[in-house]
N, C-alpha and C positions, 0 to 999 in steps of 0.2 A: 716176708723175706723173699729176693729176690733171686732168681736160679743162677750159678755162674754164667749161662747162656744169657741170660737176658742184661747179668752186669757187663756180660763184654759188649752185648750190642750196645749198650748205652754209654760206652767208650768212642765209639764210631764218630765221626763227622758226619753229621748228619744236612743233607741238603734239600730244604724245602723245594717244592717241586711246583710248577705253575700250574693252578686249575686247569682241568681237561674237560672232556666231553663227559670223561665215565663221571664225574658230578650230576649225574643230571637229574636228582632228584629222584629215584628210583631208590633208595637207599643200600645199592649193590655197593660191598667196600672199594674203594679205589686208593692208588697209592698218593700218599702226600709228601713222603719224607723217602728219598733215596740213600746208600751209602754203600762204604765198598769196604769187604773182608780182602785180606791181601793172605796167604799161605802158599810163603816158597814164589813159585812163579805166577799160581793162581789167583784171579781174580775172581770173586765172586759180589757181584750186586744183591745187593739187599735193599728191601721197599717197605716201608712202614705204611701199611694202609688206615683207612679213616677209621676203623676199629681196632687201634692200636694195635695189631697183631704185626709182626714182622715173619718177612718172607724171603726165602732166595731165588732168582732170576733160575729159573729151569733148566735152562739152555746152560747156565755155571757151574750146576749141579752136576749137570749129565758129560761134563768135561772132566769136573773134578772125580768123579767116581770113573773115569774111563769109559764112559759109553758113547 
């Protein structure tokens, strides 16, 4: 069963993202899949990397919490 977090992300548009460099066989995760949380005025990017895991953009975070 799926956490209400993870059913909202999988609401999102999600946008495939073009191969990069961080592929490079090293098996470090890199992102594949981009999308955007909207709350109020805030934007916040979100990145599905190659281990399924989803992440928020640091810099959206640290707006959204006022820092």
């Amino acid at each position: 069963m799926k956490s209400p977090m993870e059913a909202f992300l999988d609401t999102l548009k999600w946008k495939t993202l073009p191969p990069s460099n961080a592929d490079d066989g090293s098996g470090l995760p890199h992102a594949t899949h981009e999308g955007m949380i909207e709350i109020g005025s805030i934007r916040l990017r979100v990145y599905q990397l190659s281990t399924g895991e989803r992440v928020i953009h640091e810099d959206d975070l640290a707006k959204f919490f006022g820092a």
